[in-house]
N, CA, C and O atoms as CSV, one atom per row, in Angstrom:
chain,resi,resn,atom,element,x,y,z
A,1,UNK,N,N,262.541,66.383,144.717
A,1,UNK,CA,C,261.691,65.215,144.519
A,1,UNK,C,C,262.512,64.122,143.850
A,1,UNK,O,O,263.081,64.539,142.841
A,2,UNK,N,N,262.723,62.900,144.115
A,2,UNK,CA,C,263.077,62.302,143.920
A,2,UNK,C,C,262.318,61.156,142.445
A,2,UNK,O,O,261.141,61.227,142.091
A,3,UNK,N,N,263.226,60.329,141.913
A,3,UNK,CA,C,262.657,60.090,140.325
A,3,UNK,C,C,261.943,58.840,141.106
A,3,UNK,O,O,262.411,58.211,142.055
A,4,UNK,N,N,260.488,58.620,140.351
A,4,UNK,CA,C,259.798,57.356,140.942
A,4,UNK,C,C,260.212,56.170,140.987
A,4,UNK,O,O,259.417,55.352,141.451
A,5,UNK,N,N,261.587,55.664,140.526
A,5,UNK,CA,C,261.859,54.549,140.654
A,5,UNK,C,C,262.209,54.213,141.713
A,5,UNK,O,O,261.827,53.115,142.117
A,6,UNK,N,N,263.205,55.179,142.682
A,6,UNK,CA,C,263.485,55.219,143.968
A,6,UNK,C,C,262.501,54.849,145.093
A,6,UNK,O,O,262.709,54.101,146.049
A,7,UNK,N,N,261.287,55.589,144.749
A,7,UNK,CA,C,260.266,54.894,145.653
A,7,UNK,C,C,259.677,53.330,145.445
A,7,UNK,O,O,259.451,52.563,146.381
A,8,UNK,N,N,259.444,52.969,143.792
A,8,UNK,CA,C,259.445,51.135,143.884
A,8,UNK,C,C,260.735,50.445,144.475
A,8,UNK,O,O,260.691,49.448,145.196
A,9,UNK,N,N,261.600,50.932,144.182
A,9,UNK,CA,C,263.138,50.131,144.886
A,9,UNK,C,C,262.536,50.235,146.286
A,9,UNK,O,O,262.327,49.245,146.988
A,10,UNK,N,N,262.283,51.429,146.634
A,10,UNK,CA,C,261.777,51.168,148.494
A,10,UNK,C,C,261.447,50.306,148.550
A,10,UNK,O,O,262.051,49.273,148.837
A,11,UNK,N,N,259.923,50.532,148.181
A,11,UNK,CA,C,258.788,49.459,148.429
A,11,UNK,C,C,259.481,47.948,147.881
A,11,UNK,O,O,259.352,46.984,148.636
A,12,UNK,N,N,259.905,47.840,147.118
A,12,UNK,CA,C,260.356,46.409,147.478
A,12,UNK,C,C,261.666,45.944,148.045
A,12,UNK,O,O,262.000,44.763,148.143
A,13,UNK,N,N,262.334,46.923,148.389
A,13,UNK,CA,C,262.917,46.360,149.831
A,13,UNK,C,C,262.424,46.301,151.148
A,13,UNK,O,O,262.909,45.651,152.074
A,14,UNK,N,N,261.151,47.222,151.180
A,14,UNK,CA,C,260.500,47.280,152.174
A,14,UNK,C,C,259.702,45.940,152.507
A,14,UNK,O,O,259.627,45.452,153.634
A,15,UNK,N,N,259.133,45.436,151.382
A,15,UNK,CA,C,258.100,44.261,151.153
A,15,UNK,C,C,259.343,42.754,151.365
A,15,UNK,O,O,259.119,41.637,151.829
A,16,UNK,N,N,260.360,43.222,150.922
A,16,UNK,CA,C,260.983,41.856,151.513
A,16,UNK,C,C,261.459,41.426,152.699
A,16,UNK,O,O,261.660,40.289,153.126
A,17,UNK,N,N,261.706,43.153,153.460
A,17,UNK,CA,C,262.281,43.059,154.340
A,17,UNK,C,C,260.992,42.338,155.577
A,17,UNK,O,O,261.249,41.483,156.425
A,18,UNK,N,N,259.717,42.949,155.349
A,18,UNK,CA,C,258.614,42.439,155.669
A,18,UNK,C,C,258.489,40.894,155.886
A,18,UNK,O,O,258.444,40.389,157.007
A,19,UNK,N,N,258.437,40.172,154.686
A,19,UNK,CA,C,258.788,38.773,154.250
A,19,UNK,C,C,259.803,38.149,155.047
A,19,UNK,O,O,259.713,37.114,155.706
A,20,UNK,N,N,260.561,38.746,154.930
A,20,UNK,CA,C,261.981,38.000,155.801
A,20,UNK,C,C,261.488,38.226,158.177
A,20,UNK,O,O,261.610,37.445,159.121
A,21,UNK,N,N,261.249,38.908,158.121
A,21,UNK,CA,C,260.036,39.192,159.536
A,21,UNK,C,C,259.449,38.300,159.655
A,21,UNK,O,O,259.675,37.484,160.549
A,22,UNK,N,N,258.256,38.147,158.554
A,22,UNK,CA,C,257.157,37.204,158.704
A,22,UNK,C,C,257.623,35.653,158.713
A,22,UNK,O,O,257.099,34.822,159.455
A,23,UNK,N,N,259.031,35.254,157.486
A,23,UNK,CA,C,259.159,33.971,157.451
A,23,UNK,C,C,260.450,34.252,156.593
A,23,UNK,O,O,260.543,34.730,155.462
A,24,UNK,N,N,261.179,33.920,157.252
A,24,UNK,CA,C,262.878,33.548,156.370
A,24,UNK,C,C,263.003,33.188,154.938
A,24,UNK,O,O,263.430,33.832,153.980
A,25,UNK,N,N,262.472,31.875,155.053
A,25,UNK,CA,C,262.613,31.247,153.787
A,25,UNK,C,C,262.030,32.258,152.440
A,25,UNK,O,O,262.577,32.644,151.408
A,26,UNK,N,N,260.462,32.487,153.101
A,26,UNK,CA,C,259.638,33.612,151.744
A,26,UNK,C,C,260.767,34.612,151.859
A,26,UNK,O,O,261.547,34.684,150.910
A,27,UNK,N,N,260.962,35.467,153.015
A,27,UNK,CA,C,262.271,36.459,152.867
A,27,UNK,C,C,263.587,36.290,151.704
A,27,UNK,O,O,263.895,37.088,150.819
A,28,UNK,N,N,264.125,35.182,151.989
A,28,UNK,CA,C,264.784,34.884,150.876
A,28,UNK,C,C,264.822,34.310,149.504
A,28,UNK,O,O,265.712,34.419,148.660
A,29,UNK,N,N,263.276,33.448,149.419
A,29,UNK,CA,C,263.142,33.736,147.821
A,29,UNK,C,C,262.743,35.227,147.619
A,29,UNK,O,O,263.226,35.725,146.602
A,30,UNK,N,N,262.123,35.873,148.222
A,30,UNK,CA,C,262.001,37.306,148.007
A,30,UNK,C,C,263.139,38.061,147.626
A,30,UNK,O,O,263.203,39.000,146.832
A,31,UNK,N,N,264.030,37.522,148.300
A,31,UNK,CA,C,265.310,38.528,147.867
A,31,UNK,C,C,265.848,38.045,147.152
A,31,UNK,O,O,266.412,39.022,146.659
A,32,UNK,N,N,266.240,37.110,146.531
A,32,UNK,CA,C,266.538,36.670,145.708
A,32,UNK,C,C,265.998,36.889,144.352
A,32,UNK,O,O,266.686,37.531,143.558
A,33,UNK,N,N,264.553,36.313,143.901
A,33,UNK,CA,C,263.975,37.405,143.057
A,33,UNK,C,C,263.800,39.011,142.611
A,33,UNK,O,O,263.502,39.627,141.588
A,34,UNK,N,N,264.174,39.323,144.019
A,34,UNK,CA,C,264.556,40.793,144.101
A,34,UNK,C,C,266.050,41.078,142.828
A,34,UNK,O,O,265.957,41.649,141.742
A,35,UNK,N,N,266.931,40.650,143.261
A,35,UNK,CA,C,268.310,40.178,142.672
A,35,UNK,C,C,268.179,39.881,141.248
A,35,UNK,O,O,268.788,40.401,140.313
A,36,UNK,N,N,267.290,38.963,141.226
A,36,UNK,CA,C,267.091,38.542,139.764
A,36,UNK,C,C,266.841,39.804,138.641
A,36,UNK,O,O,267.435,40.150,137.621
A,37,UNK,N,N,265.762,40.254,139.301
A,37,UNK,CA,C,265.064,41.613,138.435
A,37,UNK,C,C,266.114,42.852,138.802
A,37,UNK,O,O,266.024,43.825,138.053
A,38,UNK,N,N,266.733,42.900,139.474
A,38,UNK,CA,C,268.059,44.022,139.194
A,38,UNK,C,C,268.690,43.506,138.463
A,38,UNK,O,O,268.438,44.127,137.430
A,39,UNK,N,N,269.416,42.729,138.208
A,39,UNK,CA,C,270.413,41.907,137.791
A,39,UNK,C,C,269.688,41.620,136.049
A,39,UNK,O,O,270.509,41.113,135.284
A,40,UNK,N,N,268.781,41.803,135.651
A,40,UNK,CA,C,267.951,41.971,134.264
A,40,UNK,C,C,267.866,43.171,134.032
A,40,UNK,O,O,268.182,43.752,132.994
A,41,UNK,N,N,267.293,43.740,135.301
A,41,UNK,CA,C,267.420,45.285,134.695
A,41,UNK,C,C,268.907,46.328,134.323
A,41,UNK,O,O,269.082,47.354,133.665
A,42,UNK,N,N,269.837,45.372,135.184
A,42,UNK,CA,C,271.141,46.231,134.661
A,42,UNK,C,C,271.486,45.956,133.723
A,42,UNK,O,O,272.117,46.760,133.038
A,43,UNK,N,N,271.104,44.195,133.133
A,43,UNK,CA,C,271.847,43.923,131.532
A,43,UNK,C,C,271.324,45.150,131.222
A,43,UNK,O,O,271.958,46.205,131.246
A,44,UNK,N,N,269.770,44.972,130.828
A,44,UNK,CA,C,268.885,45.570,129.682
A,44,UNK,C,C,269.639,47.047,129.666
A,44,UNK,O,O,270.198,47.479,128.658
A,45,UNK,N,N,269.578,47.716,130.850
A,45,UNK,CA,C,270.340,49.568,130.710
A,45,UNK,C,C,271.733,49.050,130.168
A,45,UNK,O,O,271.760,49.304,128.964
A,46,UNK,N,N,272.679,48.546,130.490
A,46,UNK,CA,C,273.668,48.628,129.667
A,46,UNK,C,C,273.495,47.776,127.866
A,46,UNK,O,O,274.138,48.055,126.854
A,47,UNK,N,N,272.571,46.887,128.015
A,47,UNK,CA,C,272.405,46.657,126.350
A,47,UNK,C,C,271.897,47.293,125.410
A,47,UNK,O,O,272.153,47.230,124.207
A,48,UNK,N,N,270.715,48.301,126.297
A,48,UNK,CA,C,270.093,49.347,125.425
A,48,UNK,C,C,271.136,50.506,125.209
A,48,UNK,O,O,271.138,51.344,124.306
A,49,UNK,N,N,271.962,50.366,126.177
A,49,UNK,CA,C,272.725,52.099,126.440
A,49,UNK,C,C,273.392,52.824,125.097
A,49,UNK,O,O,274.107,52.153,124.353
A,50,UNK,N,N,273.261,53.499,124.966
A,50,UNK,CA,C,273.524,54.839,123.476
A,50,UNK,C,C,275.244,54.502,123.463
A,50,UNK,O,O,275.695,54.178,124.562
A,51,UNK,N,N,275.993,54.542,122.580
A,51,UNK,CA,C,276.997,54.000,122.220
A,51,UNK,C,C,278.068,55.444,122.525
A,51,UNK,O,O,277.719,56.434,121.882
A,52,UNK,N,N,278.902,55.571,123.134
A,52,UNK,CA,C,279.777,56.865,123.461
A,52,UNK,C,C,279.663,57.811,122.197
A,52,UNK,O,O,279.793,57.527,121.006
A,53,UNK,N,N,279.473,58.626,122.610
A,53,UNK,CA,C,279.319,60.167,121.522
A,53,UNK,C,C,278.399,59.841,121.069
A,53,UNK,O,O,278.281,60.716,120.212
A,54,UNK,N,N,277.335,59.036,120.917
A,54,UNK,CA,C,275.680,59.042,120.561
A,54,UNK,C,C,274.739,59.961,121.687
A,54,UNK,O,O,274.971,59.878,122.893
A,55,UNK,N,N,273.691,60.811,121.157
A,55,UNK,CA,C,272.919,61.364,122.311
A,55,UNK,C,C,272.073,60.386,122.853
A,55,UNK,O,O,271.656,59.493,122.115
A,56,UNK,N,N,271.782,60.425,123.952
A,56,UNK,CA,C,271.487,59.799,125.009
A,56,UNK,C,C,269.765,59.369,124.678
A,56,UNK,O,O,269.209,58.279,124.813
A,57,UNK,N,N,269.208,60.710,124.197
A,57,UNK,CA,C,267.597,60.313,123.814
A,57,UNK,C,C,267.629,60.740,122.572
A,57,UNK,O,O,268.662,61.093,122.003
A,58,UNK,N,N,266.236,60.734,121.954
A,58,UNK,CA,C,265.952,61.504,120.660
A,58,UNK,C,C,265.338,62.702,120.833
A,58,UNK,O,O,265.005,63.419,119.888
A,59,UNK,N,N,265.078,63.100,122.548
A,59,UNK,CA,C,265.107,64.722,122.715
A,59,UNK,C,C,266.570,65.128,122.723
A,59,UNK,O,O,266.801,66.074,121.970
A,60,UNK,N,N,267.557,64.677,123.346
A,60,UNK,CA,C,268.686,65.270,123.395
A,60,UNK,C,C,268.976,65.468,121.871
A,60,UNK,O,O,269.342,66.592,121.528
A,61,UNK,N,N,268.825,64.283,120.715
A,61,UNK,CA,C,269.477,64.758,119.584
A,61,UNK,C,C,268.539,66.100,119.090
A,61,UNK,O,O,269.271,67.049,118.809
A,62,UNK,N,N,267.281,66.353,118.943
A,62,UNK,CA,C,266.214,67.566,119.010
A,62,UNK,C,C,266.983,68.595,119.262
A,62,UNK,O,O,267.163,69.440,118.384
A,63,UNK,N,N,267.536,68.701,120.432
A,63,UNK,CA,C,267.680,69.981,121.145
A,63,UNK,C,C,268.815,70.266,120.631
A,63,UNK,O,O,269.132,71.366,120.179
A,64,UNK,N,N,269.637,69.068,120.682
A,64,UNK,CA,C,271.366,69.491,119.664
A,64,UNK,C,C,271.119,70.053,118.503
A,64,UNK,O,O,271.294,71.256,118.309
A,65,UNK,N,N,270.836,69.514,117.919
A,65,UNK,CA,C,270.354,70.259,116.297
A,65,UNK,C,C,269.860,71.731,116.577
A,65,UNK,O,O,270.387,72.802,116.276
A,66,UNK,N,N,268.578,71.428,117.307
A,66,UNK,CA,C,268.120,72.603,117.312
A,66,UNK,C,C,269.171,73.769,117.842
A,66,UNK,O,O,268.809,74.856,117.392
A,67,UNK,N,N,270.382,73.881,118.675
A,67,UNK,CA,C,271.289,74.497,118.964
A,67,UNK,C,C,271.884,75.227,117.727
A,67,UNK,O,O,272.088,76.358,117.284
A,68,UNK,N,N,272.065,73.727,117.392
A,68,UNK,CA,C,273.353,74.003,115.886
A,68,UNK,C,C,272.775,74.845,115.040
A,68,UNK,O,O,273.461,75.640,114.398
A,69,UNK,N,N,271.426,74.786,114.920
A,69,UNK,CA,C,270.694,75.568,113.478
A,69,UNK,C,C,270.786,77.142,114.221
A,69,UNK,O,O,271.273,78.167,113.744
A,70,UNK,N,N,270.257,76.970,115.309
A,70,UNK,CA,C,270.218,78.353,116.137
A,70,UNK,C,C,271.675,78.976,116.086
A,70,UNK,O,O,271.606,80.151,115.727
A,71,UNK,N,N,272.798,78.614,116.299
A,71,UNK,CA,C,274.018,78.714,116.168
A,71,UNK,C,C,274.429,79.284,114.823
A,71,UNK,O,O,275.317,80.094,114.556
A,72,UNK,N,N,273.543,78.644,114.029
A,72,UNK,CA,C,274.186,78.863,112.046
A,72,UNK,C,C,273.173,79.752,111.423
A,72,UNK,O,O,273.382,80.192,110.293
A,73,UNK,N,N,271.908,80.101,112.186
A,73,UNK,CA,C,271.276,81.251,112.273
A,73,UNK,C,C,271.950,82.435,112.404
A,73,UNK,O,O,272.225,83.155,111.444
A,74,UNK,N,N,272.354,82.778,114.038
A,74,UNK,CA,C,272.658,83.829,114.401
A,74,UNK,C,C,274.154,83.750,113.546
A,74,UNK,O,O,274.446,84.940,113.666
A,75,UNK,N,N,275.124,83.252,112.886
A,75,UNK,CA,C,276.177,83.539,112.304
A,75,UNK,C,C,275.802,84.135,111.548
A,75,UNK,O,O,276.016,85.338,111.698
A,76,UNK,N,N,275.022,83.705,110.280
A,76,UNK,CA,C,274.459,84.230,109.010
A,76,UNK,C,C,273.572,85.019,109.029
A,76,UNK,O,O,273.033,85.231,107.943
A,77,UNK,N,N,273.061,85.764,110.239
A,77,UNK,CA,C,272.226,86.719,110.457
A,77,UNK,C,C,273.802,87.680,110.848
A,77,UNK,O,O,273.669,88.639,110.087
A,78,UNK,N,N,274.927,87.865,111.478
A,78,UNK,CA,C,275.782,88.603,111.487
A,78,UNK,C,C,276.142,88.857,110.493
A,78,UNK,O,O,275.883,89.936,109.960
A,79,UNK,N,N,276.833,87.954,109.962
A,79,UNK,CA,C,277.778,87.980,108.243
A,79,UNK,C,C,276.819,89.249,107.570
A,79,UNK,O,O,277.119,90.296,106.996
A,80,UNK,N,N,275.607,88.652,107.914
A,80,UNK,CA,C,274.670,89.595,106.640
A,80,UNK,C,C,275.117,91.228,107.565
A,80,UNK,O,O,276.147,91.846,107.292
A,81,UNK,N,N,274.522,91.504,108.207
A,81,UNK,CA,C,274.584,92.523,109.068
A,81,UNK,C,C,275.989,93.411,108.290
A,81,UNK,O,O,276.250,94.449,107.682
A,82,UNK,N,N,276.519,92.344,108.740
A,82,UNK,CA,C,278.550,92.839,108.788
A,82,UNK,C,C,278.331,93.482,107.139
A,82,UNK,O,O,278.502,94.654,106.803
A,83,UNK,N,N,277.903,92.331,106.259
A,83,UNK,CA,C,277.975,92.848,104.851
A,83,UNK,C,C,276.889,94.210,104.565
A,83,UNK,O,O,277.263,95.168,103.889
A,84,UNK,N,N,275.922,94.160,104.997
A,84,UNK,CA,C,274.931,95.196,105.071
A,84,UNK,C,C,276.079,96.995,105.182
A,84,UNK,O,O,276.397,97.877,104.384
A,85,UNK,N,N,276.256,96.781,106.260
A,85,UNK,CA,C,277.137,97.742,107.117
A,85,UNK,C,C,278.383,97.854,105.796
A,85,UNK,O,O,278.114,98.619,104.870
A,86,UNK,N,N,279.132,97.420,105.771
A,86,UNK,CA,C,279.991,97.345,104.516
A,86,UNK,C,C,279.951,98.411,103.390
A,86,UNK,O,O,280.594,99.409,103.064
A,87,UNK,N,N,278.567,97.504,102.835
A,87,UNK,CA,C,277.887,98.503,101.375
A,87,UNK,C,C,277.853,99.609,101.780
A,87,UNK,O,O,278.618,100.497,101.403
A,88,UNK,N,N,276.732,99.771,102.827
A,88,UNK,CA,C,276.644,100.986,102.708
A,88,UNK,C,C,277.368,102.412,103.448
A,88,UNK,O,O,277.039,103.581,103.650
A,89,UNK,N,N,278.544,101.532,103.702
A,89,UNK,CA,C,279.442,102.881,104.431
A,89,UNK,C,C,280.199,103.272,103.501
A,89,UNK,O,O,280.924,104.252,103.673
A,90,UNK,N,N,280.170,102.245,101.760
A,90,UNK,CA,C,281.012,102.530,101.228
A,90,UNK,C,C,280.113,103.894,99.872
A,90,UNK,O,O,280.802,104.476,99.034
């Protein structure tokens, strides 16, 4: 399945391409406005965009953490183990 933006990008290439059929001129302010609103929407994704080695969302940083703790869990659940085992073999 494809992400829903793909299907508005259709539809409005579809709707201009329509426009440009029906009457040139509307066709090409159509596309042109078309242009405009890509051309805004790519600033905005690259002005908003997460800065290199920043996570991408504030689920991605969630889930990182949540790794790391899970990670520093199961260490310190070994160590103990390891030390457990230790004592009492001695």
């Amino acid at each position: 399945m494809l992400d829903p933006k793909w299907y508005v990008i259709a539809a409005a290439v579809a709707a201009v391409a329509l426009l440009a059929n029906f009457d040139l001129t509307f066709g090409l302010i159509a596309a042109g406005l078309l242009a405009l609103i890509l051309l805004v929407w790519v600033a905005l994704s690259l002005w908003l965009a997460p800065e290199s080695g920043e996570p991408d969302s504030e689920r991605g940083a969630l889930e990182e953490r949540f790794r790391r703790l899970s990670a520093n869990r199961r260490l310190a659940q070994t160590k103990e183990l390891t030390a457990k085992g230790g004592s009492d073999a001695g």
